[in-house]
PANU-718806 format. One record per residue (C-alpha): residue number from 1; x, y, z. Coordinates in nm, 2 decimals, m for minus. Layout:
BEGIN
NUM, X, Y, Z
...
This chain:
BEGIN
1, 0.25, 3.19, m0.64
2, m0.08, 3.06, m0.77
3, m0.28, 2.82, m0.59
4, m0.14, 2.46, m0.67
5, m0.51, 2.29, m0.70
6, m0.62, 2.63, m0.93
7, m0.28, 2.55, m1.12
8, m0.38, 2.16, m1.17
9, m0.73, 2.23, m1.27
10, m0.65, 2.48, m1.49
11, m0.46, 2.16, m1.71
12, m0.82, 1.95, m1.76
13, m1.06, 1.91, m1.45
14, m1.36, 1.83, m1.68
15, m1.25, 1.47, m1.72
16, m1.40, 1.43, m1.35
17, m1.71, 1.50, m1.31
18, m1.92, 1.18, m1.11
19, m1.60, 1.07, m0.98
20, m1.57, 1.18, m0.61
21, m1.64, 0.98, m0.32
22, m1.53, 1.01, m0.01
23, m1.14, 0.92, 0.11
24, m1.20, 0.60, 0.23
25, m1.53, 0.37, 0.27
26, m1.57, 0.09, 0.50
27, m1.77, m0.18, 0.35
28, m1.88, m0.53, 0.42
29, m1.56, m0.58, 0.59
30, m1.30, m0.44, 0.32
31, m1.17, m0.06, 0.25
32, m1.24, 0.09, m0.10
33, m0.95, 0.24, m0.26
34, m0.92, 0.38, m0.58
35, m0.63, 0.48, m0.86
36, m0.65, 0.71, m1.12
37, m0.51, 0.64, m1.41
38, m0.44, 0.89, m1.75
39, m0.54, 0.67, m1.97
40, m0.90, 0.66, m2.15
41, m1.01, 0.30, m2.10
42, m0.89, m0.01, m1.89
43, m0.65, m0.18, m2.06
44, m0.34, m0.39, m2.03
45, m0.10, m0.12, m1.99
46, m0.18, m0.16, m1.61
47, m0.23, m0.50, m1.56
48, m0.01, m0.58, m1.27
49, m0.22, m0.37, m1.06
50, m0.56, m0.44, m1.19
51, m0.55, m0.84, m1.18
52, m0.51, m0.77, m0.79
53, m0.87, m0.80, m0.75
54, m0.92, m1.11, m0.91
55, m0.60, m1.35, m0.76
56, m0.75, m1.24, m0.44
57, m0.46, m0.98, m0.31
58, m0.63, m0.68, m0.25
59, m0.93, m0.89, m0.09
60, m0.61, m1.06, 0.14
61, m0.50, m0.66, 0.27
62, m0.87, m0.60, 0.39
63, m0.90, m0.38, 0.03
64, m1.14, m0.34, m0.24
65, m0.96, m0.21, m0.51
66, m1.12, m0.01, m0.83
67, m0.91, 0.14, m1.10
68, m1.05, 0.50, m1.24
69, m0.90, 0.57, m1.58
70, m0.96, 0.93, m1.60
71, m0.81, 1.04, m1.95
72, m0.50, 1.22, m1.87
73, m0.20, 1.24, m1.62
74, m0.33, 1.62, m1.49
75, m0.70, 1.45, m1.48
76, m0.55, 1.19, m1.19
77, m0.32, 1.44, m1.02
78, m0.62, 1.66, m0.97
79, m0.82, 1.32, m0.86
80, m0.54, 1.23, m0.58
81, m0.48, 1.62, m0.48
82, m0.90, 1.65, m0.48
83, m0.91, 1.35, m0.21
84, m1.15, 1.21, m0.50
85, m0.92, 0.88, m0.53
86, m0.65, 0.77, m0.27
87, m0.40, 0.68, m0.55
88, m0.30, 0.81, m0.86
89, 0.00, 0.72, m1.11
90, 0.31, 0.93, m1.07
91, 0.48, 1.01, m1.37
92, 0.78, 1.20, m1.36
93, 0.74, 1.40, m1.72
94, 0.38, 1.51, m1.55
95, 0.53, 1.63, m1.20
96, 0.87, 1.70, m1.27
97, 0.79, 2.04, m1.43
98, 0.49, 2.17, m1.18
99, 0.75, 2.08, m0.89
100, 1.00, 2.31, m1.06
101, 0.77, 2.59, m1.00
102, 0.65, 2.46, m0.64
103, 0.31, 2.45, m0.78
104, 0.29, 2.03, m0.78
105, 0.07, 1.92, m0.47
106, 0.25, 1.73, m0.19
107, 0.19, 1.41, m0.35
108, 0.48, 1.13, m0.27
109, 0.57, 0.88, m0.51
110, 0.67, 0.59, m0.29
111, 0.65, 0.26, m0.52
112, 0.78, 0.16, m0.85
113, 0.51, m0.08, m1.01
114, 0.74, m0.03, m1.36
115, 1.05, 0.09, m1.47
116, 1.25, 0.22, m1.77
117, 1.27, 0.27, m2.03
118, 0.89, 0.17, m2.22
119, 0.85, 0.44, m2.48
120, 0.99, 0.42, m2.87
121, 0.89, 0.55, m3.14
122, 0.75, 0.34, m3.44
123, 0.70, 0.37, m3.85
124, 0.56, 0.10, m4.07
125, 0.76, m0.16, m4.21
126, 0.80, 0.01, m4.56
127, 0.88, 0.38, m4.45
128, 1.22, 0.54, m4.56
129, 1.31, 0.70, m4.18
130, 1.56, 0.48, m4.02
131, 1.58, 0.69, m3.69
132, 1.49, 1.00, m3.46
133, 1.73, 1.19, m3.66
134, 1.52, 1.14, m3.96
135, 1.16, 1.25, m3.80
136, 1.27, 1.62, m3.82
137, 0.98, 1.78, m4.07
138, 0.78, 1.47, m3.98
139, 0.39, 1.44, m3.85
140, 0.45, 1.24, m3.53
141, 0.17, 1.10, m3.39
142, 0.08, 1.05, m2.96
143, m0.20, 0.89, m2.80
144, m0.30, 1.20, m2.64
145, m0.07, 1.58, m2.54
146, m0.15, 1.47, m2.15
147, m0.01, 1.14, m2.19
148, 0.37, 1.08, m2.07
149, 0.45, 0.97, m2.44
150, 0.44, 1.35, m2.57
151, 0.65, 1.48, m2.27
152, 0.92, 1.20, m2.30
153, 0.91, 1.21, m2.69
154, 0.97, 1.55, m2.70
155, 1.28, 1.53, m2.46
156, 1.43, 1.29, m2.67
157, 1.37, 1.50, m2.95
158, 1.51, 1.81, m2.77
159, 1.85, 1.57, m2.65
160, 1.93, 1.50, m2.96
161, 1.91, 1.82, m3.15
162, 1.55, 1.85, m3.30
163, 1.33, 2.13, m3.15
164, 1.02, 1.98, m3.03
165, 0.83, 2.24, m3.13
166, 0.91, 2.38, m3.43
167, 1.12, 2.08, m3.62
168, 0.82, 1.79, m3.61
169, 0.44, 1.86, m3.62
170, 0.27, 1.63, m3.27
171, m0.06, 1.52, m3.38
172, m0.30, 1.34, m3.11
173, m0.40, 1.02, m3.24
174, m0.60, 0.85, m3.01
175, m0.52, 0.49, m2.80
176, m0.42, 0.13, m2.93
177, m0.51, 0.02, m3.29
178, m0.66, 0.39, m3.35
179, m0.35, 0.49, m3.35
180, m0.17, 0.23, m3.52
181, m0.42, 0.30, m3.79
182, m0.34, 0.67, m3.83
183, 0.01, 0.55, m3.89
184, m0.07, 0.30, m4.17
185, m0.35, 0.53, m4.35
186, m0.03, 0.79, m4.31
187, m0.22, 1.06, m4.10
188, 0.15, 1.04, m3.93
189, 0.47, 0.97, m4.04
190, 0.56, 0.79, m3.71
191, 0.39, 0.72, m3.41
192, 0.55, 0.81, m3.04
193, 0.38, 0.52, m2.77
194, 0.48, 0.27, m2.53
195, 0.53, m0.04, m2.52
196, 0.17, m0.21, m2.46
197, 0.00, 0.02, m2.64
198, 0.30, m0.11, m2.97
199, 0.18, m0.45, m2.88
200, m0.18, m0.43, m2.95
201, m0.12, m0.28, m3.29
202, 0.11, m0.55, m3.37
203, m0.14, m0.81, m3.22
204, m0.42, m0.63, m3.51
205, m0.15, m0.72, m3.77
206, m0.01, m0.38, m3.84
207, 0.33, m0.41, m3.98
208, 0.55, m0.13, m3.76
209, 0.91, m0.13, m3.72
210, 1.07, 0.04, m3.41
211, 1.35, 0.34, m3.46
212, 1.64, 0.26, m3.27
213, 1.66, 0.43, m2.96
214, 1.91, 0.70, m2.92
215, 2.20, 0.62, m2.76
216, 2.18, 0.89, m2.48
217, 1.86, 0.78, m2.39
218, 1.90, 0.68, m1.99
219, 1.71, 0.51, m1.75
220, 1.43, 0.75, m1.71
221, 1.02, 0.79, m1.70
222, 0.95, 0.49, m1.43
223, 0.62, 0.46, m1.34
224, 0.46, 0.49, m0.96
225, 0.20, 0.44, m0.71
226, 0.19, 0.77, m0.57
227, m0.04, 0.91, m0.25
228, m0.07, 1.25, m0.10
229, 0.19, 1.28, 0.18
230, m0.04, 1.34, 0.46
231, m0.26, 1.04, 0.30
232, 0.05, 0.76, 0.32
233, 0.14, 0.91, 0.71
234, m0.19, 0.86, 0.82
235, m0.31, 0.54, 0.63
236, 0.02, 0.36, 0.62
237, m0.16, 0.00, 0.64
238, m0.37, 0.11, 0.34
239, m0.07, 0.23, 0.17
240, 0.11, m0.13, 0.19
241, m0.17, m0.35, 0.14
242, m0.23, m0.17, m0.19
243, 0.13, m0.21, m0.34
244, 0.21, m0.54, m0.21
245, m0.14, m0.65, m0.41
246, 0.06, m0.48, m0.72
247, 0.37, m0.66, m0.62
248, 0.23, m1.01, m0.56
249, 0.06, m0.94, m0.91
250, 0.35, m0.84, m1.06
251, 0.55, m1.19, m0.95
252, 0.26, m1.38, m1.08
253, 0.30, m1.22, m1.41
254, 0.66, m1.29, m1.44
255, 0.64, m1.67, m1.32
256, 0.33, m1.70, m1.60
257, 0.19, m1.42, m1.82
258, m0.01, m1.60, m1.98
259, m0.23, m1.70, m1.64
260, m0.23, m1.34, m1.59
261, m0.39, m1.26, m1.92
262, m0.63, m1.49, m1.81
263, m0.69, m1.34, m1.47
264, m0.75, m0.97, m1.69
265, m0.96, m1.11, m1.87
266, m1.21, m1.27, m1.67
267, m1.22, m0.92, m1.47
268, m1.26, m0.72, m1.78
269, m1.40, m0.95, m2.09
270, m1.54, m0.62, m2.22
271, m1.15, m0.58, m2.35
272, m1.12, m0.89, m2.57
273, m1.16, m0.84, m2.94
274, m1.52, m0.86, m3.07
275, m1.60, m1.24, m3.13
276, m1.25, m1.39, m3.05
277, m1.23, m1.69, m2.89
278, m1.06, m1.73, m2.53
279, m0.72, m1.84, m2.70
280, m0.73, m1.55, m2.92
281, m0.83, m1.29, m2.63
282, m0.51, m1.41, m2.37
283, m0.29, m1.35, m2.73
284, m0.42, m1.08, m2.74
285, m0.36, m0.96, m2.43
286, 0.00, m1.12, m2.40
287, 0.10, m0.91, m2.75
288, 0.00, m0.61, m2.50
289, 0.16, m0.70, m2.26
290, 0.50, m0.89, m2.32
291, 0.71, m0.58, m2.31
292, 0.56, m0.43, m2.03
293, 0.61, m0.76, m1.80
294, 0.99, m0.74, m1.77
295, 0.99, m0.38, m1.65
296, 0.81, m0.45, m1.33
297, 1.17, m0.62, m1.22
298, 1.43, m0.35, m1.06
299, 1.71, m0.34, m1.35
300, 1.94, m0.19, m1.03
301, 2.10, m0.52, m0.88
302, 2.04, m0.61, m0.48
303, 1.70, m0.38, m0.51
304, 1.38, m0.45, m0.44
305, 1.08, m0.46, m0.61
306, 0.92, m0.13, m0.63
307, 1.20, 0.12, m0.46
308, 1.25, 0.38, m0.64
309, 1.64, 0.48, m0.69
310, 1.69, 0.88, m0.67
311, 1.93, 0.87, m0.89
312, 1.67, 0.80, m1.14
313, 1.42, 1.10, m1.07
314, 1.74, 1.32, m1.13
315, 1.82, 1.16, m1.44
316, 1.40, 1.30, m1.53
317, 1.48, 1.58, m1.42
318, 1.77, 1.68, m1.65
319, 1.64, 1.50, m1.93
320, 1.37, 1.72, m1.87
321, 1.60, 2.03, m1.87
322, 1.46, 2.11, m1.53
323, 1.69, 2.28, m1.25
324, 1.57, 2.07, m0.97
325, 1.83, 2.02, m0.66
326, 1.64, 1.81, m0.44
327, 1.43, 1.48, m0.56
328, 1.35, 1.35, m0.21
329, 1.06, 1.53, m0.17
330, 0.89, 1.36, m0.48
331, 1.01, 1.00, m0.30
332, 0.91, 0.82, 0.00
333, 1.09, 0.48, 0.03
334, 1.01, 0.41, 0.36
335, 0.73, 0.12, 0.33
336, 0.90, m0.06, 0.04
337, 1.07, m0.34, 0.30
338, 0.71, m0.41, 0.50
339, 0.51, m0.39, 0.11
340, 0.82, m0.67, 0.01
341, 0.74, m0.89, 0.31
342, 0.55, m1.16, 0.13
343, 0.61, m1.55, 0.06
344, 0.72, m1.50, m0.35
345, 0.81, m1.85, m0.40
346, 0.40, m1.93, m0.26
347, 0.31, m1.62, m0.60
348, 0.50, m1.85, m0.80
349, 0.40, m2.13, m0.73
350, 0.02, m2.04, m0.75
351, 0.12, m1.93, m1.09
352, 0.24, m2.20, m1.25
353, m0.02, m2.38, m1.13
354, m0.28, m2.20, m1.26
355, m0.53, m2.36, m1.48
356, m0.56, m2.15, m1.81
């Protein structure tokens, strides 16, 4: 068996070079922690964990949090697994397939900060395809091929009869408008994203339409803060403070969005659009945003916020085409009650109180 870290640098280590620190720092008082992200730039697509820093969460758990977009899903694995960052998103489509082969690193998924489903695929307004059916022959366009909107396209693709790799040509398009762009000036016939990234090409006036989703599409490709085992047994405390910053962010977003936007904003007003005006950046931002908010609830009744159901992981897993018995190892519910032991109806209440 190859060696697991040769195996995830051999899938894009360049993306980090000037990014490693040491595992945790101690400073004026507070523990820096970082995330990596696979995505290029900060953007709204992870809002409920980035706002954190600014309602004061992070600061609350004795943590100074910095998010670390590194470009793609093997960039942050190889971040987490390096010791480079304490945290990295787990994505199912990314892991699934190395853990197959036992060549994944022991890293534990072990909170849910959004669930399924949050990718579609998208044509303009005027085009003749009507659904997935229709895209074989096509140009389909994704952000990036180590983003989880290739993977999940393609097993959709491959679910419903079309061979992902010989039936449709994948073109990488880039992030956001870019990308909604390619799609008008027809670089693409139809562009596979999620759903923030749909909402800032609609917020730049691009007239898209969404294919209906397949009807055997199940509840698959959550997202999740995810640790290296060793990492959440030995810095538990860390390990909670950190995802009940995400969860308190994620109440606040639900009780008012648009205060969150606000709250994103004033952390990151390098992300509004070049000369808008305050009411046109939080649209801006909510266009991003408003499908993404919804999915940070459980859709599983009686669960709570962030645990992560197995059946889900083995639904990946077969939508995946992947032969994998035994999902417990990717899992770690064990700190979801003491991350969910928080005052929510004080979240709310802050809120809707907040002065926009």
């Amino acid at each position: 068996m190859a060696n697991r870290r040769d195996v995830v640098k051999g899938l894009g280590a360049a993306a980090l070079a000037g990014v490693a620190m040491p595992n945790i720092v101690r400073a004026q008082g507070l523990t820096k922690i970082s995330m990596a992200f696979g995505i290029k730039s900060i953007n709204p697509i992870i809002i409920n964990i980035l706002i954190g820093s600014g309602l004061g969460y992070y600061k609350e758990e004795g943590l100074d949090f910095t998010a670390r977009p590194l470009g793609t899903n093997s960039n942050a694995q190889i971040a987490v697994d390096k010791g480079d960052t304490q945290f990295a998103v787990g994505t199912p489509s990314f892991q699934m397939p190395l853990f197959a082969k036992n060549e994944l690193p022991k890293i534990v998924n072990y909170y849910e900060y959004t669930y399924p489903y949050k990718w579609d695929v998208a044509v303009m307004g005027n085009s003749p395809l009507q659904n997935y059916e229709s895209l074989k022959g096509k140009k389909i366009g994704v952000s990036d091929m180590g983003t989880t909107d290739y993977p999940v396209t393609r097993a959709v693709l491959k679910n419903i009869g079309i061979d992902p790799d010989k039936d449709v040509q994948w073109v990488a398009v880039g992030a956001g408008v870019s990308a909604g762009v390619a799609l008008q000036r027809g670089v693409i016939d139809a562009l596979a994203y999620f759903d923030t990234g749909f909402g800032q090409i609609e917020a730049a006036n691009i007239d898209i339409r969404i294919l209906p989703r397949p009807k055997d599409v199940p509840l698959i490709g959550g997202l999740f803060l995810s640790a290296m085992d060793n990492y959440i047994k030995e810095n538990r405390k860390i390990c909670v403070g950190f995802a009940r910053g995400v969860a308190k962010s994620s109440e606040f977003l639900l009780a008012n969005p648009r205060a969150g936007a606000k709250v994103f904003l004033d952390l990151y007003p390098e992300t509004a659009p070049r000369g808008a005006s305050q009411e046109e950046a939080i649209k801006s931002v909510l266009f991003a945003a408003q499908r993404r908010i919804p999915l940070y609830r459980p859709p599983y009744p009686n669960t709570k916020m962030g645990f992560i159901r197995e059946e889900e992981l083995k639904l990946d897993a077969q939508f995946l085409g992947l032969d994998i018995k035994d999902v417990k190892p990717l899992m770690n519910n064990g700190l979801i009650d003491e991350i969910n032991d928080f005052d929510r109806s004080k979240i709310v209440d802050q809120a809707k109180s907040y002065k926009v």
